[in-house]
N, C-alpha and C positions, 0 to 999 in steps of 0.2 A: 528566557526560555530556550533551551539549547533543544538538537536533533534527537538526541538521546531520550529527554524526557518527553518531547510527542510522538516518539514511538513507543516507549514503555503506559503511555495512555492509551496508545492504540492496541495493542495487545489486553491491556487491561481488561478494554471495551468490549471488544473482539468476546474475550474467553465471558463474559458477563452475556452474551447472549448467546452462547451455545459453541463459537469456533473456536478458531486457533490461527494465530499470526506466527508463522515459524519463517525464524531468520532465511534468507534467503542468501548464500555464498556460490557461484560458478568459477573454480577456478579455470582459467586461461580464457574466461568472455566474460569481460568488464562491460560495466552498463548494465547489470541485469536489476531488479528492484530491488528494496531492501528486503520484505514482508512480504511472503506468498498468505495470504490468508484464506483458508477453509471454513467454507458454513457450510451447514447440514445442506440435505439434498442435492450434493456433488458441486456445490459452486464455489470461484475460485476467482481470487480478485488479486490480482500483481497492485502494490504499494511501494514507492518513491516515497520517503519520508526526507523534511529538510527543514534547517533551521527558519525562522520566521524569518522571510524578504530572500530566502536565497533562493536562487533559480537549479536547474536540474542542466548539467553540461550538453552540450550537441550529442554525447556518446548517450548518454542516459535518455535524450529525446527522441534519438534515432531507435534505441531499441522498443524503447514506447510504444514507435509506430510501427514496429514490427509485431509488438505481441497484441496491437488494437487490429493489423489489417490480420491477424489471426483469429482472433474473434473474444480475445479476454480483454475482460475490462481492468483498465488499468490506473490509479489515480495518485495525483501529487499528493501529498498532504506536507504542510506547513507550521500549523498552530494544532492548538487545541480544537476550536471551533470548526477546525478541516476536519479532523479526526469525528466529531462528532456528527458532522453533516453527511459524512461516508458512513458511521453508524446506520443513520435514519436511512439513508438512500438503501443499503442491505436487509435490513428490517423490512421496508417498504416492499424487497423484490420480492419475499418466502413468499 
């Protein structure tokens, strides 16, 4: 299972209960996440997507705790089963 295809899950997911995972690009500030995703009622979830067993660089963890001591929530996902447990957990907030 490569990066590519648990993000293309994740959007799938995403758009199946109402949002939108849109690519996320900053040029000239690296680290930023891959997937800004939108669900109804103004909510807004920053996504790190990476291949199964790989970790997220110091640059990527650092801005993590920047957009967590902001107040968005922000999540790894790895596999499939990541992808789906961030599903539930969204579901769960409406």
């Amino acid at each position: 299972m490569t990066e590519k295809q648990i993000e293309t899950r994740l959007r799938i997911r995403v758009k199946e209960i109402g949002g939108k995972a849109l690519k996320f690009v900053s040029p000239g500030y690296n680290g930023v996440p891959d997937r800004l995703v939108f669900m109804p009622g103004g909510r807004i979830y920053l996504v790190e997507l990476k291949a199964p067993g790989k970790k997220p660089t110091q640059l990527q963890i650092k801005r993590k705790e920047e957009f967590e001591r902001m107040g968005f929530k922000y999540y790894i996902i790895d596999s499939y089963e990541g992808v789906e447990k961030f599903i539930k957990e969204v579901i769960t907030i409406e």
